[in-house]
Backbone as numpy.savetxt, mean C-alpha at the origin, in Angstrom:
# Nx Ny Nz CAx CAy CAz Cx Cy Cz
16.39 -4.66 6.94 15.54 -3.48 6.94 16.42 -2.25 6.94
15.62 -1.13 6.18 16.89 -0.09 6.14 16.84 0.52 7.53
17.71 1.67 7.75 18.15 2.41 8.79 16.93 3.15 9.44
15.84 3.56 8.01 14.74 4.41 8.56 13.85 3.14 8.85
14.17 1.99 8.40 12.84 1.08 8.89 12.69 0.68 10.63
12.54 -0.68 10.54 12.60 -1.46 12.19 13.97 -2.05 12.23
14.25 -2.74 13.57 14.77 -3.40 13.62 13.97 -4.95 13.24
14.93 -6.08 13.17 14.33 -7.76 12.77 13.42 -8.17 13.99
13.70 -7.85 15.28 12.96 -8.13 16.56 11.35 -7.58 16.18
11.67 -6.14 16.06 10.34 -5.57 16.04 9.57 -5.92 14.24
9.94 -6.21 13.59 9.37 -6.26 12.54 9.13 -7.84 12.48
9.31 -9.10 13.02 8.87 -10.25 13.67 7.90 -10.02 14.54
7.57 -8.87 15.56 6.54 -8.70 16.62 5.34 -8.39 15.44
5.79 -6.99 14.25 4.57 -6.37 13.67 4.05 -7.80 12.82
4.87 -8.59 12.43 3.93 -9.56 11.43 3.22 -10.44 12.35
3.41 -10.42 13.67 3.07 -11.54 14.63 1.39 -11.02 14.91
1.57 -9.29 15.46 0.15 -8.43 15.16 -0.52 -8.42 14.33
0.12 -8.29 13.19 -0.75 -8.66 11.92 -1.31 -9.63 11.95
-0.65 -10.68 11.89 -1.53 -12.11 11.78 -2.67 -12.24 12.60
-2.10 -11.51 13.58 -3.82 -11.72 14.85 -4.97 -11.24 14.69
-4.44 -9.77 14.14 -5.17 -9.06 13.87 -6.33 -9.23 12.34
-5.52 -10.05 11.60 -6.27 -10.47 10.14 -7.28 -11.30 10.34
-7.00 -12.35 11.58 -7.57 -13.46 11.76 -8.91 -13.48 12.94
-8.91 -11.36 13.66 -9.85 -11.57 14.16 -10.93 -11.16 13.51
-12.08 -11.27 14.24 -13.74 -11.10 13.90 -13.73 -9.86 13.28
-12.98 -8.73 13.43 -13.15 -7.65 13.05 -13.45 -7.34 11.94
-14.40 -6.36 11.39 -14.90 -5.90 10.22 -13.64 -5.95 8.94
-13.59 -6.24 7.66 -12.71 -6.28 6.69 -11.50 -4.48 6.65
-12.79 -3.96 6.48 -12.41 -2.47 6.67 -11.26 -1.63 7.38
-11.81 -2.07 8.73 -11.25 -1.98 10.01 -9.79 -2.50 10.28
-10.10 -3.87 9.67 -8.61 -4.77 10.01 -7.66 -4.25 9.52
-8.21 -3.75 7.63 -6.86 -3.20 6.70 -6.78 -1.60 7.13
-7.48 -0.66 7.59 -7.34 0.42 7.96 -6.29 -0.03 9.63
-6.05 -0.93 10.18 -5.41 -0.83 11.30 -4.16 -1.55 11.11
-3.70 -2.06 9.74 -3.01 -2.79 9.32 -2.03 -1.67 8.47
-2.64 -0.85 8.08 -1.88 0.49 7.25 -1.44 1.44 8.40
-2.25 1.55 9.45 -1.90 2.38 10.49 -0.33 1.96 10.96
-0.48 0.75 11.55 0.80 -0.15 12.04 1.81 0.02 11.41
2.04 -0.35 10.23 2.88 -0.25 9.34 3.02 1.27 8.96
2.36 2.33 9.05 2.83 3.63 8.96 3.79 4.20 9.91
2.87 3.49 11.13 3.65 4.40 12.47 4.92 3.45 12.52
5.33 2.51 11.88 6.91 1.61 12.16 7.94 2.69 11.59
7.31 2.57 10.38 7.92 3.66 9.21 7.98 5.23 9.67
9.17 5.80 10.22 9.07 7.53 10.58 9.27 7.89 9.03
9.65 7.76 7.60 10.53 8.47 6.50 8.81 8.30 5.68
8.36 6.72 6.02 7.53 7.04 5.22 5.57 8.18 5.11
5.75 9.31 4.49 4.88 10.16 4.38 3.19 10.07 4.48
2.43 8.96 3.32 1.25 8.63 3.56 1.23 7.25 3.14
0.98 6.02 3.68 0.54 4.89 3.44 -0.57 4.70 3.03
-1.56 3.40 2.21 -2.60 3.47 2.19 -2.92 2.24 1.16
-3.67 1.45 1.11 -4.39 0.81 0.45 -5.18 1.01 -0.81
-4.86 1.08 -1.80 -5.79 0.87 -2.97 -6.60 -0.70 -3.18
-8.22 -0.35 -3.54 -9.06 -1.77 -3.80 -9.24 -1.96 -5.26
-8.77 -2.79 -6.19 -9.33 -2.68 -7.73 -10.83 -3.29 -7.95
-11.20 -2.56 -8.04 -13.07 -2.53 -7.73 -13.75 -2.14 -9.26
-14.24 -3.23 -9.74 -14.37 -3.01 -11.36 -13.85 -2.46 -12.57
-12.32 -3.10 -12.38 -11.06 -2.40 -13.18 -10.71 -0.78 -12.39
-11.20 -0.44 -11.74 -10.66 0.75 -11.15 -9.80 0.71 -9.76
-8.76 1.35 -9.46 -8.02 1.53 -8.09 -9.12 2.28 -7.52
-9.65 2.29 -6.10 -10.35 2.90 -5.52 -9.38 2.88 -4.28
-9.59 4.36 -3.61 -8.79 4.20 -2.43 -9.63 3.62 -1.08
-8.50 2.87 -0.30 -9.16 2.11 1.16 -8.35 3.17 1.82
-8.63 2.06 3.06 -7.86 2.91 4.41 -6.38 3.56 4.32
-5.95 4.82 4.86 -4.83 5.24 4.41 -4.55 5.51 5.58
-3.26 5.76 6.11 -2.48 6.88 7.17 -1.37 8.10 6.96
-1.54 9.01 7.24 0.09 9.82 6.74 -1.10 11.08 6.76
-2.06 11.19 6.94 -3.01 11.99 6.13 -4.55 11.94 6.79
-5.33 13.29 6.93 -6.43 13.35 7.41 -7.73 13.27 6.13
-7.01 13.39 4.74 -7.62 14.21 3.72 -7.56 12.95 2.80
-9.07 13.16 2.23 -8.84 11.89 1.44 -7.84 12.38 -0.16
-7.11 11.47 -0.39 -6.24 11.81 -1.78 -6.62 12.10 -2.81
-5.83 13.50 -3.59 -6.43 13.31 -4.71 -6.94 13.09 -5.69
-6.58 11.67 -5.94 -6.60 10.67 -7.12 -7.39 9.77 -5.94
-8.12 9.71 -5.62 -8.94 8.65 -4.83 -9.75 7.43 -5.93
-9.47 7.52 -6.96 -9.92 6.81 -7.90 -8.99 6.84 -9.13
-8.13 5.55 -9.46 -6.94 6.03 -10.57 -7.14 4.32 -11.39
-7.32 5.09 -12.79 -7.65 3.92 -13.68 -6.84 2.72 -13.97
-6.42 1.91 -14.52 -5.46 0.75 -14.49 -4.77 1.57 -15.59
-3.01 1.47 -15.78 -2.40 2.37 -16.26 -2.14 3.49 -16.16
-2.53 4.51 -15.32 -2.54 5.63 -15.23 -1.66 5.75 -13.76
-0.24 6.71 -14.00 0.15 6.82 -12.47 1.20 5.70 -12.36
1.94 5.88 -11.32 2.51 4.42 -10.90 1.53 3.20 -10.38
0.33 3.45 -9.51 -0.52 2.85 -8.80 -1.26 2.27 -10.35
-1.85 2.53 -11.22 -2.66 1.88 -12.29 -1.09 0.96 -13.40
0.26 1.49 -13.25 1.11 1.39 -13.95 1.65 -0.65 -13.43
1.52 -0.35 -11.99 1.54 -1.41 -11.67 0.77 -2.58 -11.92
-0.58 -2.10 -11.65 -1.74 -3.24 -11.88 -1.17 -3.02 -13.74
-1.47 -2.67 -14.47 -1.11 -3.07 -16.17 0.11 -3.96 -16.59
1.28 -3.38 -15.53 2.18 -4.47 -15.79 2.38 -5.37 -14.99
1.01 -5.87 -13.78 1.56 -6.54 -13.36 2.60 -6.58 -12.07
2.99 -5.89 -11.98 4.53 -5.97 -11.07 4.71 -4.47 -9.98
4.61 -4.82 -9.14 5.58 -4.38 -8.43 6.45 -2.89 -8.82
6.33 -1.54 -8.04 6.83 -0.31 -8.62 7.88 -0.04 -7.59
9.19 0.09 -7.79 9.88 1.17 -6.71 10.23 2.75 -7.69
10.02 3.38 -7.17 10.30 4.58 -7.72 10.95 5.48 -7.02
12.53 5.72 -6.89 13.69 6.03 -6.29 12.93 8.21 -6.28
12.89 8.31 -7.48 12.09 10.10 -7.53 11.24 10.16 -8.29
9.96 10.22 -8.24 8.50 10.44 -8.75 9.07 11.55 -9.83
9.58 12.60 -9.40 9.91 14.02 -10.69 10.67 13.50 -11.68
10.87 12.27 -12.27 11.47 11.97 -13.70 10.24 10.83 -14.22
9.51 10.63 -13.51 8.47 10.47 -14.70 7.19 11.28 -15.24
7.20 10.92 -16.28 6.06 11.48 -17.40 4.91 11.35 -16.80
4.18 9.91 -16.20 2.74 9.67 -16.05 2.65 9.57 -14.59
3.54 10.53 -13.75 2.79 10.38 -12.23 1.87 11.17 -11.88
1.10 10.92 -10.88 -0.18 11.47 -10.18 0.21 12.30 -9.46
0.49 13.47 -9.19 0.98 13.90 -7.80 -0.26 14.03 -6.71
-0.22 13.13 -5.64 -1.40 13.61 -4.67 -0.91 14.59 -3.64
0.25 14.50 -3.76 1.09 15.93 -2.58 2.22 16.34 -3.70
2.48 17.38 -3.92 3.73 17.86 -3.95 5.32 18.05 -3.32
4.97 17.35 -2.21 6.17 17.08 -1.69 6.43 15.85 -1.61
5.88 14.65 -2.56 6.03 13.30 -2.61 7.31 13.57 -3.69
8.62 12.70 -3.15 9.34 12.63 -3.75 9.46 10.78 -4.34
9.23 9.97 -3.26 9.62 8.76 -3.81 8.22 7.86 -3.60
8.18 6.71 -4.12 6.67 6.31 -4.15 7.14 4.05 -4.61
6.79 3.62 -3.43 6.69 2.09 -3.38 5.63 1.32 -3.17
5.19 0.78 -4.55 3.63 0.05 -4.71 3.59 -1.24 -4.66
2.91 -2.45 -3.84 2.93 -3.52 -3.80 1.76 -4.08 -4.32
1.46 -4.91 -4.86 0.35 -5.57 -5.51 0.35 -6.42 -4.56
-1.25 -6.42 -4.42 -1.93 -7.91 -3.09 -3.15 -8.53 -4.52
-2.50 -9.88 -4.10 -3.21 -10.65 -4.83 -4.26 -11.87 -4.10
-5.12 -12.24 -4.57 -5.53 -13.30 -3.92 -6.02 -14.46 -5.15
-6.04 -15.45 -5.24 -6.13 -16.44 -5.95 -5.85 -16.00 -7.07
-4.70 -16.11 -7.13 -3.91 -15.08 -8.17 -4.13 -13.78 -9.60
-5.26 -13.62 -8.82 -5.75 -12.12 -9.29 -5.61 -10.67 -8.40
-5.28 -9.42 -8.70 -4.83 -8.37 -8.43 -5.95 -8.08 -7.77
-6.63 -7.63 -6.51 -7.29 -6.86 -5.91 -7.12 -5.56 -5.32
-5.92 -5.55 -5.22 -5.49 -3.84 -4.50 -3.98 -3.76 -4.49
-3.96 -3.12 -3.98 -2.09 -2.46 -3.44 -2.05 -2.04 -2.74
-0.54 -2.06 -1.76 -0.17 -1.26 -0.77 0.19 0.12 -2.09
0.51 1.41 -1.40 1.07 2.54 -1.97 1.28 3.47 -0.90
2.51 3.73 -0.66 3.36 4.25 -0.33 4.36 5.44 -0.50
3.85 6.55 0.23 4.71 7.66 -0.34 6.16 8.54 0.64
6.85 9.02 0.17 7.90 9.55 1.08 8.32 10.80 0.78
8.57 11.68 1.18 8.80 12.93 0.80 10.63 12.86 0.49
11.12 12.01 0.87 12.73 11.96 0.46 12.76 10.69 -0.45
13.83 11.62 -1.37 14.16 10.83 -2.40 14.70 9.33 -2.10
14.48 8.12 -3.21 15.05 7.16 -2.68 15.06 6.33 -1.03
14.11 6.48 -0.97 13.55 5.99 0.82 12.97 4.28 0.76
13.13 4.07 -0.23 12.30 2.52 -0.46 13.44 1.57 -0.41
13.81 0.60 0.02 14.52 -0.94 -0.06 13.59 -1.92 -0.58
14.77 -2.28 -0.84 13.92 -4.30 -1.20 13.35 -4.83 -0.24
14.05 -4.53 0.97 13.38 -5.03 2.35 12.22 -4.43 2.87
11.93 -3.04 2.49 10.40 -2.71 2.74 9.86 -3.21 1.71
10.26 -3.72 0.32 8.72 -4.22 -0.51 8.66 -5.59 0.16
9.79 -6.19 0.46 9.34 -7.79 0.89 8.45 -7.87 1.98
8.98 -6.85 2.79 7.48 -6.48 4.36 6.28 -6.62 3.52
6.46 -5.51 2.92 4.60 -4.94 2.45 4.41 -6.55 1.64
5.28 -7.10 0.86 4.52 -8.21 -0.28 4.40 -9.46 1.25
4.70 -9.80 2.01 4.27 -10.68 3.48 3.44 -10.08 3.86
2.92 -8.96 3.93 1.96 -8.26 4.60 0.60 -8.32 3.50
1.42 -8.19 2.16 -0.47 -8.69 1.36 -0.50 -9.61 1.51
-0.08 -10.94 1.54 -0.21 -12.39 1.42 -1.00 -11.96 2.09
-0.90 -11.90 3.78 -1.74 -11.93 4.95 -2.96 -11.16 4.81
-3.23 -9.91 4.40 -4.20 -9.34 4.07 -4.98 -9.52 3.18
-4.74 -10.72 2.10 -4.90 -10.26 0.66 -6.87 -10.94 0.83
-7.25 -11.93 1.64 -8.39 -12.16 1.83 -9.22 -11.36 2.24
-9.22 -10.20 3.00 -9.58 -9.34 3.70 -9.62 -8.22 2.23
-8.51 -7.74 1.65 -8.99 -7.01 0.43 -9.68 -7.08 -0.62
-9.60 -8.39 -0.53 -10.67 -9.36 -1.76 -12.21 -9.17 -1.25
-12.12 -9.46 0.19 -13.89 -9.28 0.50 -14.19 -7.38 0.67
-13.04 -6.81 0.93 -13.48 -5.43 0.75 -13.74 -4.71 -0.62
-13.37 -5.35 -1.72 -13.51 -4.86 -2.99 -14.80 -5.67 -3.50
-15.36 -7.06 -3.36 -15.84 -7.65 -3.73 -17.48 -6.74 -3.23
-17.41 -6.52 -1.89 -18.15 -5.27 -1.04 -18.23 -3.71 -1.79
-17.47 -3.86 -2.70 -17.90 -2.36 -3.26 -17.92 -2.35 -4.63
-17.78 -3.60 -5.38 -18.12 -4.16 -6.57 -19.67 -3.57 -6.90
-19.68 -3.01 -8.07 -21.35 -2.55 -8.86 -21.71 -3.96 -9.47
């Protein structure tokens, strides 16, 4: 984990919470809104966390933290942005500085770097983590491998929250 992340102790405790937390009674909603919280407050570098649901080919935004205000792109089409760029190709975004590409979204202006994880469940795309930082280059391999262990675990819980807001 990098320098701004956890230590291995504490980031073994947060997946240990997680798991409990996925697996209780609690509303779908609730669980992934307290699941983005957790993982925000580990993270001091990183700016706004948050969940995207792909809810009839569209990113729709879920629970977020970093932020009182819902985002401006609260709805971003497949392809469009890094967040739609991901679901089109598929894969996984690190983006070291948002200001050298052509098709980003800006939802803050002081987002400098931006790390998107795709959560899948029966191996179809339902949402993403997305992740923003106001300093350049703030993302590791070791925070996408967190967040991609952290959709595994969630990824049932995003499936019934999108499936819930499906037309």
């Amino acid at each position: 984990m990098s320098e701004q992340g956890m230590g291995s102790r504490n980031l073994s405790e947060l997946k240990a919470e997680m798991a409990t937390l996925v697996s209780s009674d609690a509303p779908d909603e609730r669980v992934i809104a307290e699941v983005v919280r957790r993982v925000h407050d580990a993270h001091p570098l990183w700016d706004w966390s948050g969940i995207y649901v792909l809810v009839d080919g569209t990113l729709t935004v879920g629970p977020f933290a970093g932020s009182d205000e819902l985002p401006e792109h609260s709805r971003i089409e497949v392809g469009d942005g890094v967040c739609g760029t991901a679901v089109a190709e598929d894969k996984n975004q690190l983006v070291e500085d948002v200001r050298e590409l052509d098709n980003y979204l800006a939802c803050s202006l002081s987002t400098r770097s931006e790390l998107v994880v795709l959560i899948r469940e029966g191996g179809r795309i339902v949402g993403q983590f997305d992740i923003d930082s106001d300093e350049c280059a703030t993302f590791t391999e070791e925070d996408e491998v967190l967040l991609e262990e952290l959709a595994a675990l969630i990824s049932p819980r995003v499936a019934s929250l999108a499936a819930s807001r499906a037309g």
